[in-house]
C-alpha positions as CSV (number, residue, x, y, z in Angstrom):
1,X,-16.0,-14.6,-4.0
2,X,-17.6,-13.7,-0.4
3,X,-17.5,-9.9,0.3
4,X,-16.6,-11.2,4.2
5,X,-12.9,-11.7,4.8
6,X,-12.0,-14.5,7.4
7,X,-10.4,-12.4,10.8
8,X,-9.5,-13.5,14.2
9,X,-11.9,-13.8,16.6
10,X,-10.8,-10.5,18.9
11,X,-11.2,-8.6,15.8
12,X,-15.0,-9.7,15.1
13,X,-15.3,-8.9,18.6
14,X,-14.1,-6.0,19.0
15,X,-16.1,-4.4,15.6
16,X,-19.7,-6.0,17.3
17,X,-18.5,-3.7,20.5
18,X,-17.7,-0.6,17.9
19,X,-21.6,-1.0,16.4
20,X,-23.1,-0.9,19.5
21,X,-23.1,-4.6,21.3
22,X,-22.3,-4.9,25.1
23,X,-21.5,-7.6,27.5
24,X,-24.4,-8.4,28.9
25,X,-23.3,-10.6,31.9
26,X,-19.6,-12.3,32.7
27,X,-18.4,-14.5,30.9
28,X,-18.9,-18.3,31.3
29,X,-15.8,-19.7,29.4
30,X,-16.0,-19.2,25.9
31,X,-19.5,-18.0,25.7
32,X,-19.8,-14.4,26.3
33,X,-23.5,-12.9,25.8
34,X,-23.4,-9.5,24.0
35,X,-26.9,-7.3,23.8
36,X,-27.9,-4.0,21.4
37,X,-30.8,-2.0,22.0
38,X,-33.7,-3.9,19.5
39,X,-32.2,-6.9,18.6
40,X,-32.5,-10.4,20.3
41,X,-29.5,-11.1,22.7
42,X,-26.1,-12.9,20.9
43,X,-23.8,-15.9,22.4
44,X,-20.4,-15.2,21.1
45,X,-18.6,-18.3,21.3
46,X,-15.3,-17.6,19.8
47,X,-11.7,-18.2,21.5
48,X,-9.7,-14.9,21.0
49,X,-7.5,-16.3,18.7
50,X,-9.7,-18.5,16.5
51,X,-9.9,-17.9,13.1
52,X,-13.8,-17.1,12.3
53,X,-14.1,-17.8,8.0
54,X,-16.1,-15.8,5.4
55,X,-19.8,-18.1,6.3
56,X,-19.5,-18.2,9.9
57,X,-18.9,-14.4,9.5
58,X,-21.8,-13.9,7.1
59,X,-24.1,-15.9,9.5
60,X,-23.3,-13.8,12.8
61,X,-23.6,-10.2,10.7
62,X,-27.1,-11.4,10.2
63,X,-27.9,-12.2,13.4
64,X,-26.0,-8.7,15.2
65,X,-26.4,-6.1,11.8
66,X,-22.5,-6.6,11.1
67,X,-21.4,-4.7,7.3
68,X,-18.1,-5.6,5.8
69,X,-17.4,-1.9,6.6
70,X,-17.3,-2.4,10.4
71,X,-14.8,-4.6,10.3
């Protein structure tokens, strides 16, 4: 079993903002580009309310330093 859960997009949002990613410029329809001090810039291109599952979850922690914790 995956140690990531599947959550709603807002959620997975709004634990990337807790861990330190920002906005980095307005948001062009569903893309919104988030940034962290030392790491490579990140497209999130999730609607609010769409379901994100355990290996899409497991890809973008890996990409932005996301734990199961944070969530």
């Amino acid at each position: 079993m995956s140690q990531w859960p599947a959550i709603k997009a807002r959620r997975l949002l709004a634990a990337l903002k807790r861990i330190g990613w920002s906005e980095k410029r307005a948001q062009e329809g569903s893309h919104l580009t988030l940034c962290r001090e030392g790491w490579p810039d990140f497209t999130f291109s999730f609607h609010d309310s769409e379901e994100v599952g355990p290996r899409m979850l497991a890809r973008v922690a890996k990409k932005t330093g996301l734990e199961p914790s944070d969530l």
